[in-house]
C-alpha positions in Angstrom: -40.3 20.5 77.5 -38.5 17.3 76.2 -39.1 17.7 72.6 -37.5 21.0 72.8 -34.7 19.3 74.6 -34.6 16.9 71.9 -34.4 19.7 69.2 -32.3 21.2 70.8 -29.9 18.5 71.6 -30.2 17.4 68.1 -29.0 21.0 66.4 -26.3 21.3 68.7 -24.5 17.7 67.7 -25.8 17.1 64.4 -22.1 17.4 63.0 -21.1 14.5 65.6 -24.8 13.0 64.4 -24.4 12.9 60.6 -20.5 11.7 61.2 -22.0 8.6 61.9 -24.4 8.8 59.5 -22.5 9.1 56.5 -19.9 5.9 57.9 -23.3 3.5 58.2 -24.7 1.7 55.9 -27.7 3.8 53.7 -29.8 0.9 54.1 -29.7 1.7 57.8 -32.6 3.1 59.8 -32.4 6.6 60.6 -34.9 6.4 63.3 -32.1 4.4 65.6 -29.2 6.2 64.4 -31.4 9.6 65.6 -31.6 6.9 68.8 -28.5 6.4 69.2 -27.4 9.7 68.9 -29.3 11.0 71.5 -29.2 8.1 74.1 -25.8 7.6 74.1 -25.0 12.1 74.3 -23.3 13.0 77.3 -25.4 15.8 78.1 -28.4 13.4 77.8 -30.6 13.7 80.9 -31.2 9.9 81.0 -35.2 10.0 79.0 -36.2 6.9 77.2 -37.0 6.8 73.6 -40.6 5.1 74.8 -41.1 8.9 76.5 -41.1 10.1 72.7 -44.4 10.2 70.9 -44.6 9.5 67.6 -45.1 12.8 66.8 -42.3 14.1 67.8 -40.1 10.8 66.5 -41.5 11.8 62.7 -40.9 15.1 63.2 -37.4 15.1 63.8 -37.3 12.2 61.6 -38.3 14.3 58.8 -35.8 17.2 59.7 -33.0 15.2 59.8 -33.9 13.5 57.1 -33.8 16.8 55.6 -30.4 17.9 56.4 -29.4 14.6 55.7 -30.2 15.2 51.8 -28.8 18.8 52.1 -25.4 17.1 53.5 -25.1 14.4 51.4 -25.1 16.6 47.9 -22.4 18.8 50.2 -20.0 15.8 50.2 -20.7 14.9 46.8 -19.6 18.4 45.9 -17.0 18.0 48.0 -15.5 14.9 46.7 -15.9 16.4 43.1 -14.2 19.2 44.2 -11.3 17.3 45.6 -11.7 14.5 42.3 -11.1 17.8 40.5 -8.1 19.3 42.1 -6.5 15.8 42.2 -6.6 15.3 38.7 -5.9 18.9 37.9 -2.3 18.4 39.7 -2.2 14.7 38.2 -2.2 16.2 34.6 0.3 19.0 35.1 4.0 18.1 35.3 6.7 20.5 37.2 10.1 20.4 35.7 12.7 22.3 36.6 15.7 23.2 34.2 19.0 25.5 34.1 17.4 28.6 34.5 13.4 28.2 34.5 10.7 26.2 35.8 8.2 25.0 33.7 4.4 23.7 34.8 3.2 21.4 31.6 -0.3 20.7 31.3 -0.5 17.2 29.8 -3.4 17.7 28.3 -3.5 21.4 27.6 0.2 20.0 25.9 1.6 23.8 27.0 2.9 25.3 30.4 0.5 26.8 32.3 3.5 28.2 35.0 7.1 29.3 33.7 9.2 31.1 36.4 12.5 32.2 36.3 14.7 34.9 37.7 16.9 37.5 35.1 20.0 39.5 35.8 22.0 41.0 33.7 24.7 38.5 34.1 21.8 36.9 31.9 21.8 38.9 29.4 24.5 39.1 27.1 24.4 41.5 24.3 25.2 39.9 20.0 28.7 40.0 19.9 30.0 40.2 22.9 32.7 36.9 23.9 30.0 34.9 26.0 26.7 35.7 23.8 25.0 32.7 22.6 23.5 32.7 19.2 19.8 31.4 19.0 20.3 30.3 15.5 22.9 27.6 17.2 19.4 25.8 18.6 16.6 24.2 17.2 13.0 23.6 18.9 13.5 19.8 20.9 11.1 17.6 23.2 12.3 17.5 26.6 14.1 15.1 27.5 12.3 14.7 31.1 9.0 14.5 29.3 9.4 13.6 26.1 6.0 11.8 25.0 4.2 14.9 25.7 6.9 17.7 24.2 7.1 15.9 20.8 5.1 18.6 19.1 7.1 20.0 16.1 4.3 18.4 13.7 1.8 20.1 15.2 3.0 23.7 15.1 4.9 22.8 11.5 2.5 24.1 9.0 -0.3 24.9 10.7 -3.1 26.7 9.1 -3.9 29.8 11.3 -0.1 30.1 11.9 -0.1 29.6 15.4 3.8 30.4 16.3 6.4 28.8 19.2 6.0 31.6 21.3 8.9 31.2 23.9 7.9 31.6 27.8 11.7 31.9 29.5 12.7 33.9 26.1 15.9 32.9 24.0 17.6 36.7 25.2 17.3 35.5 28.5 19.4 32.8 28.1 22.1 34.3 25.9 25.1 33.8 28.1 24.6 30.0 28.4 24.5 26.9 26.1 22.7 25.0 28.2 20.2 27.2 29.6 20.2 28.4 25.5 19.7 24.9 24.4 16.7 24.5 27.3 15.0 27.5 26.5 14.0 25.9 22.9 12.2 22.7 24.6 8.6 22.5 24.0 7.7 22.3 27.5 8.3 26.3 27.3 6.6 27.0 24.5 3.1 28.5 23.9 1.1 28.8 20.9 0.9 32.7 20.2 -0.6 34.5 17.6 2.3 36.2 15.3 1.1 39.6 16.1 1.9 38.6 19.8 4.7 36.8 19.9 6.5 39.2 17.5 5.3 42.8 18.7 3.3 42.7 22.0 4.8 39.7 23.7 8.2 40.8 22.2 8.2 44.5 23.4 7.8 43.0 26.8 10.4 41.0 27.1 12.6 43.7 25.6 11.4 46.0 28.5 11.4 43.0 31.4 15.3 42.8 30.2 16.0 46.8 30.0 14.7 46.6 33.9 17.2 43.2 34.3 20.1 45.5 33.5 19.9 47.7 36.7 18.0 44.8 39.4 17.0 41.2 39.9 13.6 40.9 38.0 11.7 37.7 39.0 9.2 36.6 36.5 5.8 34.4 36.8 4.5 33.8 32.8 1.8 32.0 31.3 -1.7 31.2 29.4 -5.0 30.4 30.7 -8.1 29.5 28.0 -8.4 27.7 25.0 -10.2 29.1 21.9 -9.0 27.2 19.7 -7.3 23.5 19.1 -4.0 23.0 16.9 -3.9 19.7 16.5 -3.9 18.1 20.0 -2.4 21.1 21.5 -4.4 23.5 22.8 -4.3 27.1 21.7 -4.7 29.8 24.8 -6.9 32.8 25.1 -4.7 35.2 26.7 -1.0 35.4 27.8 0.5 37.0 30.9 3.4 37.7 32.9 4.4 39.2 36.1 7.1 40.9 36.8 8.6 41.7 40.5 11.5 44.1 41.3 12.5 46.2 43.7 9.3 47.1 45.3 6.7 47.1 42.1 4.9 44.2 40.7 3.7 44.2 37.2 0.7 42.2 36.0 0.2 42.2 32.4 -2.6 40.0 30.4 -2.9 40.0 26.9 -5.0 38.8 24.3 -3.6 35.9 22.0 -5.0 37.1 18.4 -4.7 40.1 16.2 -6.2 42.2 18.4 -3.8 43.1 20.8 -2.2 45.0 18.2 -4.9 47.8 18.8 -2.9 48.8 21.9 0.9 49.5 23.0 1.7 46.7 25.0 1.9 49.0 28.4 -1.9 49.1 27.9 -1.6 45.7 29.4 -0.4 46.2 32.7 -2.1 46.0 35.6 -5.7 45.8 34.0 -6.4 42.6 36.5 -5.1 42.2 40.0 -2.8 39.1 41.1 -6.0 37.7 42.9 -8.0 37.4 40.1 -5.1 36.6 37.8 -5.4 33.4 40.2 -8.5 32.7 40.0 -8.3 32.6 36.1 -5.4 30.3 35.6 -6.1 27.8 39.2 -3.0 28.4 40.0 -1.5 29.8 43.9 1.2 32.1 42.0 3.6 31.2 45.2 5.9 34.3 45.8 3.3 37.2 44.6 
């Protein structure tokens, strides 16, 4: 009956058991921390190790052993897991300005996250006494990270015409200087595709605004993917943006090349769901 004692001891504490195991040395016998385990367990009936055959020692010897292996590949994943994360949020830099937030990827060298909120005391129409002319603004580094957002020779004169596709777009800034001025900062801008950034991407922040007029829109934008390099900046896959008002929420992915000119751009929404809109950028999309 004891070795089933013992097995059964041994599967009921081996979290306790390899605890220990894992903070000893791996030079240490696992015979005596198996041993030690058992001797010193409260619900031990008080046998003696010399009561244990050899037998039965090797045979739990060799299960543990065993599990052992399986566990210690478990916390190697583990701690590449966490190595991983850690240096995911070590490369990407929050900053927040006027009237977005931006999440730069330092080595991606474009936001991965730009949030803002739009009203339409944002929006002021060409013309009109507090309307802010784009033209009165040129593309700038920020200022809060400037060694990263010094990009203008990259995107100058590129071959495949990769564009400065705004995130927080120029529009939704135009009652502002500042938040104007901001919105031209490379640490909001994505490279895009002209057909993108001057149809697809375009006609949706036309819309996002013509819903701004009447409620408070919030906004979630960004790029996941790289297919391409310009320079040392990294040119996305696909583009999206999520819009929540009211009670709707609007998901809408779309494909950074000439291709997405094969559809309107409401052929974009909702083709993926917030959770695996997630799962394709890494990021927790707080608020949605």
């Amino acid at each position: 009956m004891f070795p089933y004692m013992l097995q059964k001891k041994v599967l009921i504490w081996e979290p306790f058991l390899f605890l220990q195991l894992f903070q000893v040395s791996s030079s240490l016998d696992i015979h005596y921390c198996v041993l030690l385990s058992v001797k010193t367990h409260p619900f031990h009936g008080g046998e003696r190790f010399d009561s244990l055959s050899r037998r039965q020692i090797r045979k739990t010897h060799n299960n543990l052993l065993a599990l052992f292996k399986s566990l210690q590949m478990k916390k190697l994943a583990l701690l590449l897991l966490l190595f991983y994360v850690s240096a995911a949020s070590a490369q990407r830099v929050v900053i927040k300005h006027e009237h977005y937030t931006t999440t730069f990827d330092e080595q991606l060298y474009y936001p991965v996250l730009v949030t803002w909120t739009l009203t339409a005391s944002d929006i002021c129409a060409k013309g009109t006494p507090k309307w802010i002319d784009r033209d009165s603004e040129k593309f700038a580094q920020d200022p809060v990270l400037p060694t990263y957002t010094n990009l203008k020779k990259y995107y100058a004169g590129n071959p495949e015409k990769w564009q400065r596709g705004h995130n927080c777009d120029t529009d939704d800034n135009s009652c502002n200087a500042q938040e104007m001025k901001e919105s031209f900062y490379y640490s909001n801008m994505t490279p895009q595709a002209p057909d993108l950034n001057e149809h697809r991407w375009a006609q949706l922040e036309k819309y996002t605004r013509t819903i701004a007029e009447t409620t408070t829109v919030h906004v979630w934008c960004g790029a996941y993917g790289v297919q391409t390099n310009m320079g040392i900046v990294a040119v996305p896959k696909y583009c999206w943006k999520v819009l929540k008002y009211d009670d709707t929420e609007e998901i809408y992915v779309m494909p950074n090349d000439s291709s997405v000119m094969e559809h309107p751009f409401t052929y974009y929404k909702d083709i993926t769901t917030i959770k695996k809109l997630r799962k394709a950028t890494g990021l927790k999309l707080t608020g949605l």
